[in-house]
C-alpha positions as CSV (number, residue, x, y, z in Angstrom):
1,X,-10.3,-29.8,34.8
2,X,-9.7,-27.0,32.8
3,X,-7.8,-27.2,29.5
4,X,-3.8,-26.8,29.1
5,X,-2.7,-23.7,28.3
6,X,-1.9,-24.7,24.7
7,X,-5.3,-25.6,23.9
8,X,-6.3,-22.4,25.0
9,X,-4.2,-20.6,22.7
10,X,-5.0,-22.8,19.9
11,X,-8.4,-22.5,20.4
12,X,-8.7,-18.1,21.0
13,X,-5.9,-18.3,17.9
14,X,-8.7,-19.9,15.7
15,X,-11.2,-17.7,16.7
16,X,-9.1,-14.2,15.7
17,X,-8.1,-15.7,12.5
18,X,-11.6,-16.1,11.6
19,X,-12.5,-12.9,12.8
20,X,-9.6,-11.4,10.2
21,X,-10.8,-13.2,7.5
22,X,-14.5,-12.4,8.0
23,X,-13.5,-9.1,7.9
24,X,-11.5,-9.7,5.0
25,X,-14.4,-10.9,2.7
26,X,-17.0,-9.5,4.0
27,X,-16.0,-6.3,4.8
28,X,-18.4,-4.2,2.8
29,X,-21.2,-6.0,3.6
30,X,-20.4,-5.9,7.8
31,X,-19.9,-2.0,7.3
32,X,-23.7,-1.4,7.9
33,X,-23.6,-3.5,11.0
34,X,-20.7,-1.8,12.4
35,X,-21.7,1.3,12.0
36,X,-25.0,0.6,13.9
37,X,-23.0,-1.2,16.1
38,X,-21.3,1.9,16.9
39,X,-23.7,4.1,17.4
40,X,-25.9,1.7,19.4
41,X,-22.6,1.3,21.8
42,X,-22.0,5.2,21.5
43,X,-25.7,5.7,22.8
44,X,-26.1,3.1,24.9
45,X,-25.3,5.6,28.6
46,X,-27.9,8.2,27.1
47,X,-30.7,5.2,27.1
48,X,-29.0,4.2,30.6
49,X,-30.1,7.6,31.9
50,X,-33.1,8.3,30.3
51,X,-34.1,4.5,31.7
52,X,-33.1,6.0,35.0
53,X,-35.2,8.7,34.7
54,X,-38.4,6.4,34.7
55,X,-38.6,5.8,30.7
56,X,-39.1,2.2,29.7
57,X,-35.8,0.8,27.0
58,X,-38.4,0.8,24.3
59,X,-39.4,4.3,24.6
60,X,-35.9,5.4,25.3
61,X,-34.5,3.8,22.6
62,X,-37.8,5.6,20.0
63,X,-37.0,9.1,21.2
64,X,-33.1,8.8,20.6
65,X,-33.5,7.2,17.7
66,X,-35.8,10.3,16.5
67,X,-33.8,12.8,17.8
68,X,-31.4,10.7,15.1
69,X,-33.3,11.1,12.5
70,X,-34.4,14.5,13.0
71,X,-30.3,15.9,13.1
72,X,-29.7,13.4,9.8
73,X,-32.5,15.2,8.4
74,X,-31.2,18.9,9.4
75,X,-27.6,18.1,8.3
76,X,-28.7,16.5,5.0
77,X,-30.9,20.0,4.8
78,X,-28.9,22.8,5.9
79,X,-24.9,21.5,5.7
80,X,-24.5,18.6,2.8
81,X,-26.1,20.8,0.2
82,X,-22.6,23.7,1.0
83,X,-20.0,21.3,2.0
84,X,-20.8,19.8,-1.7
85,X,-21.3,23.0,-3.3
86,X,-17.9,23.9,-1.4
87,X,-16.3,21.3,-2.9
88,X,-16.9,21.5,-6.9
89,X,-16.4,25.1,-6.1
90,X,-12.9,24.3,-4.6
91,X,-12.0,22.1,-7.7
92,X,-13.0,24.3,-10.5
93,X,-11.0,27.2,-8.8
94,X,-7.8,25.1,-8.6
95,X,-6.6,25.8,-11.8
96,X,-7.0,29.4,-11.4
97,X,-5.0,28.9,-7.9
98,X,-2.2,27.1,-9.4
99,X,-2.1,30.3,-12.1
100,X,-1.8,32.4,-9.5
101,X,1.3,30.6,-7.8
102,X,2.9,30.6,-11.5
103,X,2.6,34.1,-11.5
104,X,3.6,34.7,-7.9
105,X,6.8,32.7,-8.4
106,X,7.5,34.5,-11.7
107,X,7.4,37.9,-10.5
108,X,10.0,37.0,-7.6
109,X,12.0,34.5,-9.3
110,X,12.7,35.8,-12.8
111,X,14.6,32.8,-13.6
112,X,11.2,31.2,-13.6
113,X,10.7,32.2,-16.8
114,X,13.0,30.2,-19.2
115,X,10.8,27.6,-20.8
116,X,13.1,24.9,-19.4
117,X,12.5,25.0,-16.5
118,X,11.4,22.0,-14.7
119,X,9.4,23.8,-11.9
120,X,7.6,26.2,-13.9
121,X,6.6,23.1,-16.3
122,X,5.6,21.0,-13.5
123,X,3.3,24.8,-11.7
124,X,2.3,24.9,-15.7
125,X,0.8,21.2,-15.5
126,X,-0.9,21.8,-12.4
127,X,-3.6,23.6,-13.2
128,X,-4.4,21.2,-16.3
129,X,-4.0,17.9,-14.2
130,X,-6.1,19.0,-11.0
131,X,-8.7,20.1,-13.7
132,X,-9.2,17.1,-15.7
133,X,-8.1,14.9,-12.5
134,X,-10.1,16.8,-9.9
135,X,-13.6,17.0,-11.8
136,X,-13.3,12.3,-12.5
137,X,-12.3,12.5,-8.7
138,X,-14.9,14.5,-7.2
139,X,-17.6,12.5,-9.6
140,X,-15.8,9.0,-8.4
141,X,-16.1,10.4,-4.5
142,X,-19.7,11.5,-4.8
143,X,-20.6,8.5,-6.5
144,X,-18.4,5.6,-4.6
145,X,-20.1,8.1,-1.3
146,X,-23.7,7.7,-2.8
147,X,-23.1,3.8,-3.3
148,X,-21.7,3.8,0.1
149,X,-23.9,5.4,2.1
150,X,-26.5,4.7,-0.3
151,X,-30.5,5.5,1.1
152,X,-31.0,1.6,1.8
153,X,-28.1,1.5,4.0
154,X,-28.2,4.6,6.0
155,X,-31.6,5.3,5.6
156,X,-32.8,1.5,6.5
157,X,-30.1,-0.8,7.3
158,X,-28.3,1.8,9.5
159,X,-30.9,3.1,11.7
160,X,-33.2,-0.4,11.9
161,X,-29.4,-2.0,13.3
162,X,-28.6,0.6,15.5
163,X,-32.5,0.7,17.5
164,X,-32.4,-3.1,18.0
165,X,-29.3,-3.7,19.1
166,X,-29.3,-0.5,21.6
167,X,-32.9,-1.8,22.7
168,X,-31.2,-5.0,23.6
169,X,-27.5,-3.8,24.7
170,X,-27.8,-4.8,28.4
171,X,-29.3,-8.3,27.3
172,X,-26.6,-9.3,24.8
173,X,-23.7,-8.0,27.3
174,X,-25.3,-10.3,29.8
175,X,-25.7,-13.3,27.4
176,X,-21.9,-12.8,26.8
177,X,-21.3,-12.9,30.2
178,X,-22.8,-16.2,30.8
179,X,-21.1,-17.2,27.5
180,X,-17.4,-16.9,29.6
181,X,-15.6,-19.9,30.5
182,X,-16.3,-19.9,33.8
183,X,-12.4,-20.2,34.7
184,X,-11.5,-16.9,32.8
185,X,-14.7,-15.0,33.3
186,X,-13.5,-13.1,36.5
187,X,-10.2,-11.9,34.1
188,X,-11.8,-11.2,31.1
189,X,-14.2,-9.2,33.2
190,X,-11.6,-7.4,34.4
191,X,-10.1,-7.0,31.1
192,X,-13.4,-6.4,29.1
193,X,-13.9,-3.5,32.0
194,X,-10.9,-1.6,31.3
195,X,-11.2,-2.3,27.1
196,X,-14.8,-0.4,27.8
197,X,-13.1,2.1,29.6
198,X,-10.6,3.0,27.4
199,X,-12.8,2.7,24.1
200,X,-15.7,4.6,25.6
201,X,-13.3,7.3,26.8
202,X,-11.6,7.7,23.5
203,X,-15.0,7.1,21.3
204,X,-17.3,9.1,22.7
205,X,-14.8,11.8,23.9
206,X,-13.0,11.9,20.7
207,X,-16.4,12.3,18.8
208,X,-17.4,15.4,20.6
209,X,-14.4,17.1,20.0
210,X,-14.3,16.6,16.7
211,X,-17.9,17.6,16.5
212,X,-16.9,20.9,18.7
213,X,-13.5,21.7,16.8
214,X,-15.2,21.3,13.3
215,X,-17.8,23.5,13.9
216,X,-15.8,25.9,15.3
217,X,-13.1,25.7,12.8
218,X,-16.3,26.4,10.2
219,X,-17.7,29.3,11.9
220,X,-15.4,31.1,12.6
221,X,-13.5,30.6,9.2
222,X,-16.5,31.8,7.7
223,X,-16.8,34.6,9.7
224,X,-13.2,35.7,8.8
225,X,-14.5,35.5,5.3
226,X,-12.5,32.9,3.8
227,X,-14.0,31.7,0.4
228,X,-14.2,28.1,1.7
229,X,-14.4,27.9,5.3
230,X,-17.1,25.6,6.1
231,X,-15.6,22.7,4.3
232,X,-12.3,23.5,5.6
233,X,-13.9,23.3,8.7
234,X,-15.3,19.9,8.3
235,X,-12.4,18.3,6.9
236,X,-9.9,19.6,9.6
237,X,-12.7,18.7,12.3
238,X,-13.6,15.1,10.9
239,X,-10.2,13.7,11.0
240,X,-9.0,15.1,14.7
241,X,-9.7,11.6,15.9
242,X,-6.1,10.9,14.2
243,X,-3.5,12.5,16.4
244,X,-1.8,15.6,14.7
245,X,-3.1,15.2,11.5
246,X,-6.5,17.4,11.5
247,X,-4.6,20.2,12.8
248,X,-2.0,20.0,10.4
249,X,-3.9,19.2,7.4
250,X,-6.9,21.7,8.3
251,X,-4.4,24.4,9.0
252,X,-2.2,23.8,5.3
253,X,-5.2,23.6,3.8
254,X,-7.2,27.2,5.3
255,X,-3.5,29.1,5.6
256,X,-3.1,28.2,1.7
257,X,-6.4,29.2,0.8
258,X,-5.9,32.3,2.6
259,X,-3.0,33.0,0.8
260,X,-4.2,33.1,-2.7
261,X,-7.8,34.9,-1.3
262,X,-6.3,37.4,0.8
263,X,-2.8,37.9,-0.8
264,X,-1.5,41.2,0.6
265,X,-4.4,41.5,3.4
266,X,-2.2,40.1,6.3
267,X,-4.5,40.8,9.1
268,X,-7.3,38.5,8.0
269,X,-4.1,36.0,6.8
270,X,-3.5,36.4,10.4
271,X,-6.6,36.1,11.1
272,X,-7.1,32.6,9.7
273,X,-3.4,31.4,11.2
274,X,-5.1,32.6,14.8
275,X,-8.1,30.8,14.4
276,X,-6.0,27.2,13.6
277,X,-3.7,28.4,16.9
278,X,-6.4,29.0,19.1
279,X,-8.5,25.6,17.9
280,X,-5.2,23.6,18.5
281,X,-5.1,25.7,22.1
282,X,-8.5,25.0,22.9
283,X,-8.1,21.3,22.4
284,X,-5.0,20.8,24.0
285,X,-5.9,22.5,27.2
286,X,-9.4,22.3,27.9
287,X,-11.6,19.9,25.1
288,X,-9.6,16.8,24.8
289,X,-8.3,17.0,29.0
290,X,-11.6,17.0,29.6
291,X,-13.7,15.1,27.5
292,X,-11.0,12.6,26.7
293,X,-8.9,12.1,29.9
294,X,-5.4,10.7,30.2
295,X,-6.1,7.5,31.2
296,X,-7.5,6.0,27.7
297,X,-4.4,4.5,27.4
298,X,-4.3,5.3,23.7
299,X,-0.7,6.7,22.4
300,X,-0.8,8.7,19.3
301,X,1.3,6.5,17.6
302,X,-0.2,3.4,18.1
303,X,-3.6,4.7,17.5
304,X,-1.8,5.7,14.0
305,X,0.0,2.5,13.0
306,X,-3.6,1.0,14.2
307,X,-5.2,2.7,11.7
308,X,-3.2,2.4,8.8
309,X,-2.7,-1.0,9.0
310,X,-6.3,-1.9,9.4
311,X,-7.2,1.1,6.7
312,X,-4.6,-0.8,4.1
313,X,-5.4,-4.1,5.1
314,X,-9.3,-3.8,5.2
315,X,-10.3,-0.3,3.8
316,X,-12.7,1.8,5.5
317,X,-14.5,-1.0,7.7
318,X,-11.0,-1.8,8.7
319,X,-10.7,2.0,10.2
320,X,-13.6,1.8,12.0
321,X,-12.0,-1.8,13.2
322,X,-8.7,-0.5,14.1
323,X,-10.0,1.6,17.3
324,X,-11.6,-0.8,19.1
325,X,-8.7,-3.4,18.3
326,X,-6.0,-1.0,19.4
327,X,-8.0,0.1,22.5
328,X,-8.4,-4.0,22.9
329,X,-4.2,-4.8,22.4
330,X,-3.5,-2.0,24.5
331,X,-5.4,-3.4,27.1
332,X,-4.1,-6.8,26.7
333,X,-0.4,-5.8,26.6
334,X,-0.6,-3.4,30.2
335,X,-2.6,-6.6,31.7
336,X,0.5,-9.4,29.9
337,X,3.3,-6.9,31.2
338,X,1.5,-6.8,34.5
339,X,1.4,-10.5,35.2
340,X,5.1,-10.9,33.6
341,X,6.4,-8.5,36.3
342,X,4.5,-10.5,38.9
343,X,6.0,-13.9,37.4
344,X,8.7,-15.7,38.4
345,X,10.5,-15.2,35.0
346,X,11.1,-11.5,35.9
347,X,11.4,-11.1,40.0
348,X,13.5,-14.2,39.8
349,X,15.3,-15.7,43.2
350,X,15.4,-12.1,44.5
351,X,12.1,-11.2,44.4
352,X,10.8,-14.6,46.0
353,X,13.7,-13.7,48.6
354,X,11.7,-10.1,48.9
355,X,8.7,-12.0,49.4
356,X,9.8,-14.0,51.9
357,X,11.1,-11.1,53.8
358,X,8.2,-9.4,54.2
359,X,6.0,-12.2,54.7
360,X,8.0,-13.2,57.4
């Protein structure tokens, strides 16, 4: 007999409060895992096919994990060293930008210059703060980034998680399976089908673009010569996974820069405005219908209420939590509103009447 449905809820309710509070304490220390986690889940069809193709899981899983290593290598090589570079640059030149607005403003708004006024105090501040901020900031993100990622975690932790647990994937999802209660499993098949769906869709195709926009955004900013286009590039392409916001925060950001580089030169200003325009065209209409779809299931603004509550509530392990979760809820909700409209609470006397009718 199985167990009353209270039960059941007390009994899943348990089990996703401790989840939240594992996550809660031990949220720096599960980072490693996760992220291994992620990658193992995000490589898992590559080993699929190459298993397919006649390669044992074992070797599979050594030659993706090298061709890992080898691209870590590279980008620690070739891009880190710039984007770094890029970045104190950026900082020591914002003072001389904000001097440079002062005397923009100045020259077209004479009334700029009376030492009382609030704005040009605050545009006279700028340059100061940023400086003295901007230096302690940069030093607190390399260094909180170095602790973070430090060489025993990524270098170790990381890549040892990530080979064992994509060498046994198909094991552990059939352990789980037999794990079910065997009155559910059917349903939570069903449901853990369609969570897969939508994550893997999302994950994976959401990765690539990101990946495709940012190096796009980098080349060809740096091919219109802007002063800082491959970490422009980088930023505006890392955080396309959050709807809106790359574009908007890539294009401020190279637009700006523009402005103070190639004041007066309006082609290449143009220039750099086209580049944002055609990215945001290119994603629209061709990378994201493609390599995302339209049936993750995924709205923009869930997906960002899901990430800043998890990012508030548990920090960065919480972002990398808030995907899968939403993806999860999502799920969950279509599959509650699904058996609510095939309940009696909502088709009521007239739809058993409906029922009846065509049965009949």
């Amino acid at each position: 007999m199985a167990l009353p449905l209270r039960e059941q809820a007390k009994y899943w309710g348990v089990a996703l409060a401790l989840f939240f509070v594992v996550l809660w304490f031990l949220g720096s220390v599960m980072l490693p895992f996760l992220v291994g986690g992620a990658l193992a889940y995000f490589l898992d069809p590559v080993a699929d096919r190459m298993q397919r193709a006649g390669l044992s899981r074992v070797a599979a899983t050594s030659l993706i994990t090298l061709a890992g290593v080898l691209i870590v290598v590279l980008l620690v090589l070739a891009v880190i060293p710039t984007l770094i570079q890029q970045t104190t640059a950026l900082i020591n030149a914002a003072p001389e930008f904000a001097q440079r607005m002062q005397v923009f403003l100045t020259e077209r708004f004479p009334q700029l210059t009376d030492e009382t006024s609030g704005i040009r105090q605050t545009l006279a501040q700028i340059g100061a703060s940023v400086q003295s901020q901007g230096a302690a900031l940069a030093e607190g993100v390399i260094s909180s980034a170095l602790s973070l990622l430090s060489a025993v975690v990524f270098i170790v932790v990381v890549p040892v998680v990530a080979f064992y647990l994509l060498m046994d994937w198909d094991h552990m999802v059939e352990r789980i399976d037999h794990m079910l209660p065997r009155d559910h499993a059917p349903v939570i098949r069903l449901l853990a089908r369609d969570i897969n769906a939508a994550l893997s869709a999302f994950v994976r195709g959401q990765m690539t673009v990101c990946l495709l926009l940012g190096s796009f955004y980098s080349a060809a900013l740096m091919l219109a010569g802007l002063q800082f286009g491959l970490l422009v590039g980088a930023i505006a392409g890392a955080i396309t996974f959050i709807p809106y916001v790359g574009s908007l925060v890539g294009g401020a950001l190279a637009i700006g820069l523009a402005l103070f580089q190639f004041w007066g030169d309006w082609v290449s200003i143009g220039v750099v405005a086209a580049i944002f325009a055609a990215g945001q065209f290119i994603e629209g209409n061709i990378l994201t219908p493609k390599l995302v779809g339209k049936s993750v299931g995924l709205h923009p603004v869930w997906l960002m209420f899901a990430l800043s509550v998890f990012g508030s509530l548990f920090g960065f392990t919480g972002m990398l939590v808030a995907v899968p979760v939403a993806a999860a809820l999502g799920v969950l909700t279509r599959f509650g509103l699904a058996q609510y409209q095939a309940s009696l609470l909502y088709q009521g006397r007239i739809g058993l009447a409906a029922k009846d009718e065509d049965g009949a």
